[in-house]
N, CA and C atoms as an extended XYZ file, in Angstrom:
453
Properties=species:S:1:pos:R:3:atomname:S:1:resname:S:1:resid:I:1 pbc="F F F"
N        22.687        9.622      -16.616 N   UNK     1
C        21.255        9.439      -16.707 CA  UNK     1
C        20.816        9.844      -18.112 C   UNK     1
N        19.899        8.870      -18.721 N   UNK     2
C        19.869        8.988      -20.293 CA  UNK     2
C        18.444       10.296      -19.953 C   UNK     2
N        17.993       10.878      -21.337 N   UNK     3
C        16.886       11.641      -21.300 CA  UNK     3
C        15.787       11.119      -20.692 C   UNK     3
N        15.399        9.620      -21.177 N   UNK     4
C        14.256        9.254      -20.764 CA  UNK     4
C        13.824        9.063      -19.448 C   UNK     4
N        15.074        9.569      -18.371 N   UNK     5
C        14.437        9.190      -17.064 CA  UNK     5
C        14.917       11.032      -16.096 C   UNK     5
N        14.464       11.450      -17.615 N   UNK     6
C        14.690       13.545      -16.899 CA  UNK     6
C        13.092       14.192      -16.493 C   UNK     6
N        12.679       14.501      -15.974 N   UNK     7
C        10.981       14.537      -15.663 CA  UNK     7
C        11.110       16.611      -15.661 C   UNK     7
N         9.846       17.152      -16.139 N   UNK     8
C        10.191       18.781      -15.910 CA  UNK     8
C         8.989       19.076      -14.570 C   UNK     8
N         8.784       17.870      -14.222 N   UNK     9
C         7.777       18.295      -13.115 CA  UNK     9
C         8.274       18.072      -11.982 C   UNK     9
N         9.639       17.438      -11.401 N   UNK    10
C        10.605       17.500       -9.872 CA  UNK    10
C        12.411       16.960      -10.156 C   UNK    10
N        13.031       17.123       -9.497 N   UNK    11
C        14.507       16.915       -9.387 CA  UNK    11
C        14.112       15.196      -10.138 C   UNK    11
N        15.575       15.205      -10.231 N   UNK    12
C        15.293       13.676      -10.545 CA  UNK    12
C        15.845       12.718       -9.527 C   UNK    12
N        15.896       13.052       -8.485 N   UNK    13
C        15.829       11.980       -7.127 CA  UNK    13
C        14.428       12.091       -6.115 C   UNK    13
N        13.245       12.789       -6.901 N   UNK    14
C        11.956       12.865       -6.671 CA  UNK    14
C        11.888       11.477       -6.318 C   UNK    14
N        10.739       10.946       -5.180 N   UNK    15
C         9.895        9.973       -4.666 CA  UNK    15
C         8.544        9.972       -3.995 C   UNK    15
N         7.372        9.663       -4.739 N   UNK    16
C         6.289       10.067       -3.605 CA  UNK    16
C         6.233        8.779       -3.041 C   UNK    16
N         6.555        9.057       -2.116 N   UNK    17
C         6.345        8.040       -0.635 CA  UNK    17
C         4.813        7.714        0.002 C   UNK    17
N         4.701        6.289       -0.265 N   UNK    18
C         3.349        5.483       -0.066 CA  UNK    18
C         3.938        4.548        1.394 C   UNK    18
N         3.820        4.499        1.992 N   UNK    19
C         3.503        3.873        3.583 CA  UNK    19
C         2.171        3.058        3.170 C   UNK    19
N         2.465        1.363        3.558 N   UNK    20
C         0.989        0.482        3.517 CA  UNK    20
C         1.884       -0.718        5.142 C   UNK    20
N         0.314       -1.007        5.100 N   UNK    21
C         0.028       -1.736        6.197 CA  UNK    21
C         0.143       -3.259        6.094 C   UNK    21
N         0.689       -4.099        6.542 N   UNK    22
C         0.710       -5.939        6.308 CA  UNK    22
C        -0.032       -6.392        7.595 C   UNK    22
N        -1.209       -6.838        7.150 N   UNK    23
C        -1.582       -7.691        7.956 CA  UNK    23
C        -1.743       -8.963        7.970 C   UNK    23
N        -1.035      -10.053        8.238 N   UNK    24
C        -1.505      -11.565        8.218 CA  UNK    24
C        -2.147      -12.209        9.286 C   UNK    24
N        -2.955      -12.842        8.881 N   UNK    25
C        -3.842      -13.790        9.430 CA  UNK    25
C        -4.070      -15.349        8.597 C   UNK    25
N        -3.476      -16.277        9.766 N   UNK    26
C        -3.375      -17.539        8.813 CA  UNK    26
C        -2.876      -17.511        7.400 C   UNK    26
N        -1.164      -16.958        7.501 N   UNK    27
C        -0.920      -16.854        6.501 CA  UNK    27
C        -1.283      -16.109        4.893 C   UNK    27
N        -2.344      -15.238        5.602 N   UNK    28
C        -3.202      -14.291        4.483 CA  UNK    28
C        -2.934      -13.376        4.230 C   UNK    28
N        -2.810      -12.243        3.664 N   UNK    29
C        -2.532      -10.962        3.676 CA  UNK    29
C        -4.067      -10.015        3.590 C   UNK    29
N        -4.130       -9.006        4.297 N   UNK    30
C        -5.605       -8.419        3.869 CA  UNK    30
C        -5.145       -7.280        2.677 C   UNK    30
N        -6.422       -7.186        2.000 N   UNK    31
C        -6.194       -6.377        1.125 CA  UNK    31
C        -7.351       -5.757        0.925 C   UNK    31
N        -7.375       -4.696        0.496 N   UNK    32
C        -8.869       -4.056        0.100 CA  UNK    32
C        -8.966       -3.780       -1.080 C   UNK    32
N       -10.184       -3.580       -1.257 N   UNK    33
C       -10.317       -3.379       -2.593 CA  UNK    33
C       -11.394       -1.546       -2.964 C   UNK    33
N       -10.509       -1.364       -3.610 N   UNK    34
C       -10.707        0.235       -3.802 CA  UNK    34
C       -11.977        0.397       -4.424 C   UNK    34
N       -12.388        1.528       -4.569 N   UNK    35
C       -14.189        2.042       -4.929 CA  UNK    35
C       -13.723        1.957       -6.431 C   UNK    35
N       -14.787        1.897       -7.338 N   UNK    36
C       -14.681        1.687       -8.743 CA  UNK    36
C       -14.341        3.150       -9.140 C   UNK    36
N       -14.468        4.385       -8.272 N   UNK    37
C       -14.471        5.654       -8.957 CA  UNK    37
C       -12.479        5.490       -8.503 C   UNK    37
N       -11.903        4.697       -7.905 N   UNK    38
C       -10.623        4.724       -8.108 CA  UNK    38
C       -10.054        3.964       -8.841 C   UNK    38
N        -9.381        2.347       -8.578 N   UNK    39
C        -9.043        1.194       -9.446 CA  UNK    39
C       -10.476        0.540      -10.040 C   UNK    39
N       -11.024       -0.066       -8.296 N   UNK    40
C       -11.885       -1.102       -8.593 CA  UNK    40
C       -10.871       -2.253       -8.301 C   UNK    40
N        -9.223       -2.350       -8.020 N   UNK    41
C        -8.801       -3.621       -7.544 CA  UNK    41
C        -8.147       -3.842       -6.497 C   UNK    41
N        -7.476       -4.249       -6.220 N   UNK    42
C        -7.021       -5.065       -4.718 CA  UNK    42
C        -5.684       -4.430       -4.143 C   UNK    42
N        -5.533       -3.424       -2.834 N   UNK    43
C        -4.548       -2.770       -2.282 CA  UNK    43
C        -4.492       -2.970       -1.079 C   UNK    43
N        -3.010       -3.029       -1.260 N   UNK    44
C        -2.404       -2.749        0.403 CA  UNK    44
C        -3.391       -1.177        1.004 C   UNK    44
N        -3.611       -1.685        2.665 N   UNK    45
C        -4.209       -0.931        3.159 CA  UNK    45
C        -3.268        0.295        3.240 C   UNK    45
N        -3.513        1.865        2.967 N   UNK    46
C        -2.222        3.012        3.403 CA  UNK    46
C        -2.548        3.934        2.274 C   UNK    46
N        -1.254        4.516        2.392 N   UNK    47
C        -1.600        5.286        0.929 CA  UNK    47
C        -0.198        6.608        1.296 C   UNK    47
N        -0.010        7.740        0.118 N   UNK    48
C         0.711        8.142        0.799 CA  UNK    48
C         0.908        9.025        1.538 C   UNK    48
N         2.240        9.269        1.815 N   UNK    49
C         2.641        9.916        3.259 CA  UNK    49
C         1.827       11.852        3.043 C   UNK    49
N         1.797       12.301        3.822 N   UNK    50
C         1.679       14.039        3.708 CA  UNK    50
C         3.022       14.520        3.835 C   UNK    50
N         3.045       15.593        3.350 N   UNK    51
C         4.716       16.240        3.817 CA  UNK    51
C         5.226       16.681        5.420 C   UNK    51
N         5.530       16.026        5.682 N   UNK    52
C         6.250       16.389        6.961 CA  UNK    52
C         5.391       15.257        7.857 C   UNK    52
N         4.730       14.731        7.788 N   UNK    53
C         3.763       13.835        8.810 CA  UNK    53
C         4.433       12.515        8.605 C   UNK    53
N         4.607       11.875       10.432 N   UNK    54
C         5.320       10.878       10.427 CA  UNK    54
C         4.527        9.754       10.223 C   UNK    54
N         5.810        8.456       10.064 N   UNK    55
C         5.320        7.755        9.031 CA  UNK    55
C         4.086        6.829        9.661 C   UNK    55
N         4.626        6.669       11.323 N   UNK    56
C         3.239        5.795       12.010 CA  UNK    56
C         1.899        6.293       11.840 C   UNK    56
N         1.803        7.478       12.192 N   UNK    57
C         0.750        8.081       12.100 CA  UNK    57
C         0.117        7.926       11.100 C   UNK    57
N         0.829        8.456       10.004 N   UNK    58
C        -0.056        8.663        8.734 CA  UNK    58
C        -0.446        7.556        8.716 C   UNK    58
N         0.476        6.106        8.609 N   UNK    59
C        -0.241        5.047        7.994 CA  UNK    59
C        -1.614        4.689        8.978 C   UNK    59
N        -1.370        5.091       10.350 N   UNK    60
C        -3.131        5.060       10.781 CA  UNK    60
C        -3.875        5.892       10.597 C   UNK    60
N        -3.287        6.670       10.032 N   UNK    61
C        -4.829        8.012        9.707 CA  UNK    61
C        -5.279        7.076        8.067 C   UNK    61
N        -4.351        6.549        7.302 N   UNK    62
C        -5.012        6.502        6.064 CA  UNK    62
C        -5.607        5.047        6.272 C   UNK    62
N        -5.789        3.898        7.274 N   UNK    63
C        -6.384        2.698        7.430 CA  UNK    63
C        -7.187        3.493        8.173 C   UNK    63
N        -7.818        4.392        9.108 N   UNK    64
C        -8.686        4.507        9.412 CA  UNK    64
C        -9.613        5.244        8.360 C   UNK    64
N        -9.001        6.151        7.836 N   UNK    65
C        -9.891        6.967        6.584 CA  UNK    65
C       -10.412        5.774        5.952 C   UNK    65
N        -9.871        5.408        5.564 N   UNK    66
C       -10.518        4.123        4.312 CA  UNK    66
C       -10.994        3.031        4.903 C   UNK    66
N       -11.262        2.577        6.007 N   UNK    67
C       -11.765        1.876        6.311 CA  UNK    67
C       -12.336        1.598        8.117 C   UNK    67
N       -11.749        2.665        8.594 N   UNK    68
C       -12.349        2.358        9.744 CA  UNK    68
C       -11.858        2.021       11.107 C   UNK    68
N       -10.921        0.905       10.279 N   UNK    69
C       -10.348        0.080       11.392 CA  UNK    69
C        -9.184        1.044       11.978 C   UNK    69
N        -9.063        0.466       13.495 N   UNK    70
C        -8.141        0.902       14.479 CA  UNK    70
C        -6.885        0.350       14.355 C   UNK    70
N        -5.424        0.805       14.169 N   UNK    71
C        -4.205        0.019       14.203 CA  UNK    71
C        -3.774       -0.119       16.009 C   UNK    71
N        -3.725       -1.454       16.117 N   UNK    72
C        -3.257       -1.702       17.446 CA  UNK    72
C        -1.806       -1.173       17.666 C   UNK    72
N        -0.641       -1.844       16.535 N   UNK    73
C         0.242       -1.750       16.518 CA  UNK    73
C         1.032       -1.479       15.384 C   UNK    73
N         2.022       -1.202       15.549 N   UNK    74
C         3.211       -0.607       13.948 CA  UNK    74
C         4.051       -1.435       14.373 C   UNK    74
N         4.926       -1.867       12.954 N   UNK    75
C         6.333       -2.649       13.500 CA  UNK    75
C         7.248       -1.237       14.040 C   UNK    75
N         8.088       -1.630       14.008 N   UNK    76
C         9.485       -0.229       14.326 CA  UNK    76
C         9.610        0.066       13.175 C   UNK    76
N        10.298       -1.002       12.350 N   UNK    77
C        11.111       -0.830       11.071 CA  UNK    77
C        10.387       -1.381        9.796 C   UNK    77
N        10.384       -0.892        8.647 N   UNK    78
C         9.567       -1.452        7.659 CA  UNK    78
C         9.947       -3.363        7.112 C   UNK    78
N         8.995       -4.252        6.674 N   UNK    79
C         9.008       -5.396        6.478 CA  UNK    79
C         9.749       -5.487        5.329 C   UNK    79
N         8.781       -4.812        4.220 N   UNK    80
C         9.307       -4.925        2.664 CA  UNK    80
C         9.769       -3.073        2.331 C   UNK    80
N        10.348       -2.882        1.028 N   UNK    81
C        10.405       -1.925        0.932 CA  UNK    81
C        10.378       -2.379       -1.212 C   UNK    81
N         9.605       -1.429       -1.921 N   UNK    82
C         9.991       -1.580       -3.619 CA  UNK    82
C         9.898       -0.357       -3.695 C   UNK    82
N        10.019        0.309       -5.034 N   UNK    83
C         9.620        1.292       -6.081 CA  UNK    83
C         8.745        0.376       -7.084 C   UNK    83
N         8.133        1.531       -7.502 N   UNK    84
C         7.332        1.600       -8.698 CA  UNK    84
C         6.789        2.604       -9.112 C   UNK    84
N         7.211        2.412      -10.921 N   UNK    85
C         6.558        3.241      -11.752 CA  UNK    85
C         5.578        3.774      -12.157 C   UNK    85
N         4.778        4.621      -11.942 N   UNK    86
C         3.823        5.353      -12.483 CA  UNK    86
C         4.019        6.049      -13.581 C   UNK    86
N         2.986        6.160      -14.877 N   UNK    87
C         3.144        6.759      -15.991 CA  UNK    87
C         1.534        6.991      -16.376 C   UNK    87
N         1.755        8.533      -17.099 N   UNK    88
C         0.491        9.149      -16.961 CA  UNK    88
C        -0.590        9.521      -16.166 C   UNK    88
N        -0.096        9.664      -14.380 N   UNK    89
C        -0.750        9.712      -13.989 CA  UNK    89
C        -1.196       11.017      -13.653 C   UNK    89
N        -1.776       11.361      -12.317 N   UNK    90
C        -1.642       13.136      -11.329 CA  UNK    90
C        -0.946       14.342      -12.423 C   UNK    90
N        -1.465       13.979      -13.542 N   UNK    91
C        -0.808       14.898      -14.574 CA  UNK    91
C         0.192       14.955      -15.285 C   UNK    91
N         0.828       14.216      -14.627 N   UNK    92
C         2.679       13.708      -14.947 CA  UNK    92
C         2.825       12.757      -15.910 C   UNK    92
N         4.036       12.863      -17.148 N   UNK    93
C         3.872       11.814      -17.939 CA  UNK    93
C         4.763       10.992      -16.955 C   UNK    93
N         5.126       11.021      -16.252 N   UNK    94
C         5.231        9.307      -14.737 CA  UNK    94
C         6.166       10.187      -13.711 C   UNK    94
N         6.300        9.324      -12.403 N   UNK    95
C         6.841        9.647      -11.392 CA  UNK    95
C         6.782        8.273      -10.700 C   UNK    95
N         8.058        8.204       -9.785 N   UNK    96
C         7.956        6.888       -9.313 CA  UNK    96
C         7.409        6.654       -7.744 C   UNK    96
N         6.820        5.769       -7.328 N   UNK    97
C         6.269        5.519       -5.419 CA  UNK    97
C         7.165        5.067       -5.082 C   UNK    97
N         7.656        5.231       -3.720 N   UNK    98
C         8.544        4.213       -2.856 CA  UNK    98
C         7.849        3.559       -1.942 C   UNK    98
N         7.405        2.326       -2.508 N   UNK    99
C         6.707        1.980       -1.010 CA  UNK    99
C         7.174        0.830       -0.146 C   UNK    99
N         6.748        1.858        1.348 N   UNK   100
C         7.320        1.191        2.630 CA  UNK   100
C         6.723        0.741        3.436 C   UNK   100
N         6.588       -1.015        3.259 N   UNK   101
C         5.542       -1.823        4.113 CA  UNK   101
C         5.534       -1.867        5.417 C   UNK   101
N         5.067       -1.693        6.475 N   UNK   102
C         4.976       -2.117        7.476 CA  UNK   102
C         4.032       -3.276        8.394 C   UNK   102
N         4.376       -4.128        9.543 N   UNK   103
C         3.753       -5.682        9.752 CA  UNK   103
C         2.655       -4.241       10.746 C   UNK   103
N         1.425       -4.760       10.231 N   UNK   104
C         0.386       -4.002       11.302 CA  UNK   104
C        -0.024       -4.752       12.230 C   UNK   104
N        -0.927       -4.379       13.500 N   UNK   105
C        -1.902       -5.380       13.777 CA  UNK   105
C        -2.744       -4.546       14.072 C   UNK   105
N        -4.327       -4.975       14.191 N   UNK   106
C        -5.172       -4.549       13.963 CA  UNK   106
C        -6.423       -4.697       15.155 C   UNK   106
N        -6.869       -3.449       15.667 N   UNK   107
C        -8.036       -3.901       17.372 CA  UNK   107
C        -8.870       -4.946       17.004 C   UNK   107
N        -9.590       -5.138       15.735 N   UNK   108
C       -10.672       -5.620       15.173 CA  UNK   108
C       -11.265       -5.447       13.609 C   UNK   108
N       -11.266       -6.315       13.034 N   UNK   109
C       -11.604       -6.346       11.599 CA  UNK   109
C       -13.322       -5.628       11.333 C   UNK   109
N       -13.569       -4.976       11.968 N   UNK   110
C       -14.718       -3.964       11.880 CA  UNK   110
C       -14.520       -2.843       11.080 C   UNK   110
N       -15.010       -3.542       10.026 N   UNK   111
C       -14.729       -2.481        8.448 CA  UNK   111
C       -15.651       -1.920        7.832 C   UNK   111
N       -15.945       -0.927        7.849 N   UNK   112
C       -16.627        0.257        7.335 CA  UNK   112
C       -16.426        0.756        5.863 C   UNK   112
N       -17.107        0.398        5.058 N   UNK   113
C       -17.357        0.964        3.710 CA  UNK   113
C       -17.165        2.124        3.499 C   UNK   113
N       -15.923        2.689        2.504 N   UNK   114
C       -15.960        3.954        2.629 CA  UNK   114
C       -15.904        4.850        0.809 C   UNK   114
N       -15.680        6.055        0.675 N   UNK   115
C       -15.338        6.526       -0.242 CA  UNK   115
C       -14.541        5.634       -1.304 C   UNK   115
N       -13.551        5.143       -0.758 N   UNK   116
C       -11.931        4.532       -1.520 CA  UNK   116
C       -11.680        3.485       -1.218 C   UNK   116
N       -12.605        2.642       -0.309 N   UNK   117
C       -12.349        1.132        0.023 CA  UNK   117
C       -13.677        0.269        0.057 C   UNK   117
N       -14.039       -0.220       -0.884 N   UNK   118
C       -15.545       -1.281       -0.907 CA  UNK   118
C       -15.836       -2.714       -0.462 C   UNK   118
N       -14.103       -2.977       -0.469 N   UNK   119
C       -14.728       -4.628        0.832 CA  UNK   119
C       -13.439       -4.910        1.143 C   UNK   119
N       -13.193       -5.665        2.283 N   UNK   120
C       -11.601       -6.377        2.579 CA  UNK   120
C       -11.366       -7.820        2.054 C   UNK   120
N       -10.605       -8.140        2.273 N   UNK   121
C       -10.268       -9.498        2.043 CA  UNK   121
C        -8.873      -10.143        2.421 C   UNK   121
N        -8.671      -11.236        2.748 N   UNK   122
C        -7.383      -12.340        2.700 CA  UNK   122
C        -7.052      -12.705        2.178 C   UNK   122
N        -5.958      -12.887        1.677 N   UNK   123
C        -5.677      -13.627        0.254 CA  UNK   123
C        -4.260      -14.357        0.500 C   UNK   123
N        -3.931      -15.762        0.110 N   UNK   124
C        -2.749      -16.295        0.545 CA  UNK   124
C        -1.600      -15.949       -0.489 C   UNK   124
N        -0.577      -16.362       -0.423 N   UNK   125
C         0.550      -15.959       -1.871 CA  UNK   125
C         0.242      -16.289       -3.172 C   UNK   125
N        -0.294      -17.905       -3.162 N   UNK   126
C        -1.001      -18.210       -4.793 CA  UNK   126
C        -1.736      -17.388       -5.115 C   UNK   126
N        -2.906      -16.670       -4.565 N   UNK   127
C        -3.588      -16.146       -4.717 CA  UNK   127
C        -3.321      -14.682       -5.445 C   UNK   127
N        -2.388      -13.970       -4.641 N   UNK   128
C        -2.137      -12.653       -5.398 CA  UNK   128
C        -1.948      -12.623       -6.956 C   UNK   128
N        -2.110      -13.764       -6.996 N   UNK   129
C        -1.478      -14.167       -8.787 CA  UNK   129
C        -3.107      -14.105       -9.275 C   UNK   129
N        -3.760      -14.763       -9.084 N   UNK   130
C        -4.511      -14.413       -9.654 CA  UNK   130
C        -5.892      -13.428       -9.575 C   UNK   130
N        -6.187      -12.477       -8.701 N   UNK   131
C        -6.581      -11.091       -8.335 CA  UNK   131
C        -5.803      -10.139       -8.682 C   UNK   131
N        -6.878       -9.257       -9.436 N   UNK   132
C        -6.467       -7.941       -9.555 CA  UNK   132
C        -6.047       -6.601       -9.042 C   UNK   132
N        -4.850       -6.638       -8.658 N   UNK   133
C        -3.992       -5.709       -8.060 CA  UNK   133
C        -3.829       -4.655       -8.974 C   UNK   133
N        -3.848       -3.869       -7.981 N   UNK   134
C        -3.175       -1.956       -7.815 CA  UNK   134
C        -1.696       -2.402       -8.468 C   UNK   134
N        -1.337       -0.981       -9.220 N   UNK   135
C        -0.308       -1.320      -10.071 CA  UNK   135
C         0.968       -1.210       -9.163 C   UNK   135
N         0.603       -0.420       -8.130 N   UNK   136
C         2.206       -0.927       -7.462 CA  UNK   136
C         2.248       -1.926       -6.340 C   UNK   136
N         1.185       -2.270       -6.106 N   UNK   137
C         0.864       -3.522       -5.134 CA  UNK   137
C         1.310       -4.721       -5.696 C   UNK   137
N         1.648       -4.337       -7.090 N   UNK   138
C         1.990       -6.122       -7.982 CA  UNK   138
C         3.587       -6.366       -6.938 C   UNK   138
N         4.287       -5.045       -6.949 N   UNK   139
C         5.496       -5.639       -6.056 CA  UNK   139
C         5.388       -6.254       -5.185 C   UNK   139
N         4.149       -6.754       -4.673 N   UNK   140
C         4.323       -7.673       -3.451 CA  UNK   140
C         4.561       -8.782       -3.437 C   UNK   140
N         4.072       -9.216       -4.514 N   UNK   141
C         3.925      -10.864       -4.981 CA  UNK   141
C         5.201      -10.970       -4.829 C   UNK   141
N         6.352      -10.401       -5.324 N   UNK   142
C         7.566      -10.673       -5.051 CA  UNK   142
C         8.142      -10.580       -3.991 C   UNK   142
N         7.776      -10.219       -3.168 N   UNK   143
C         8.041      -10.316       -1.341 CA  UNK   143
C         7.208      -10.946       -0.401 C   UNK   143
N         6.086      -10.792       -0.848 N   UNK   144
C         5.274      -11.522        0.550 CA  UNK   144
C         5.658      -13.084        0.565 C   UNK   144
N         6.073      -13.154        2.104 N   UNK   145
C         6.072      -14.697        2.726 CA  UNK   145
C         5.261      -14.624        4.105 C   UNK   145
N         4.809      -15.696        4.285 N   UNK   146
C         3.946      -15.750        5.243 CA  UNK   146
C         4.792      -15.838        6.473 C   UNK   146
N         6.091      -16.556        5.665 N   UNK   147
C         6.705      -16.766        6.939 CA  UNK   147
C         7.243      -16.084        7.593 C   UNK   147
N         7.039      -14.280        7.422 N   UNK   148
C         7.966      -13.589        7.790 CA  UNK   148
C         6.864      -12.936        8.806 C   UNK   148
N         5.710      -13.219        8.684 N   UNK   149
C         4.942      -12.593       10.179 CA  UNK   149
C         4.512      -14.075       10.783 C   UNK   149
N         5.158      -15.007       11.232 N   UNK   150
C         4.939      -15.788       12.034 CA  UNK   150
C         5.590      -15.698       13.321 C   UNK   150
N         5.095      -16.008       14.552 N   UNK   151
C         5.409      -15.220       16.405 CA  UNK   151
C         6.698      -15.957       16.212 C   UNK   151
């Protein structure tokens, strides 16, 4: 491992673990879009994990925090899985996310405006291309298929 990937702020097999939610509808993905006092652009619903709190849970405590909505269901096993880099952020000159998608479904799209989430939306695969995504949400474009939440 060269210097540039030695960090003095955790081991260097550190990961903060982000858990997000996939929901499709007609081939769409929902996405929200964060309060301007955070991005201001377009994220997977979730966020990350707490220490020791499992992974279903959390990901419905953090879709309900931010927005409201009720998760009907969790897959078992995650859909997609990437990393991504963060630099300069939480104080750190970077640290990397692991994030682990899961197919949601959802009681009802009854969405509540909150602190960290200012509107939802659908968006098909062309689309992610051109909306402004959360910097580790860009990994999706490289995974999402519609066809992979079809019954």
């Amino acid at each position: 491992m060269t210097s540039i990937h030695k960090s003095t702020h955790f081991p260097d097999s550190f990961y903060r673990v982000t858990i997000k939610g996939l929901f499709v509808k007609d081939s769409k993905i929902l996405l929200l879009k964060e309060s301007p006092k955070l991005s201001g652009q377009w994220e997977l619903p979730g966020g990350g994990l707490d220490f020791g709190e499992e992974i279903h849970q959390g990901l419905k405590r953090k879709i309900e925090e931010e927005t409201g909505m009720k998760i009907k269901s969790i897959s078992e096993k995650p859909i997609y899985v990437w990393n991504w880099r963060f630099e300069n952020r939480r104080g750190m000159d970077w640290y990397y996310s692991l994030v682990i998608a899961y197919k949601i479904e959802i009681e009802n799209l009854e969405y509540q405006k909150s602190d960290e989430c200012d509107e939802i939306g659908f968006f098909s695969k062309e689309e992610l291309n051109t909306i402004e995504l959360c910097q580790q949400t860009n990994g999706l474009k490289d995974f999402f298929n519609p066809n992979d939440f079809k019954q």
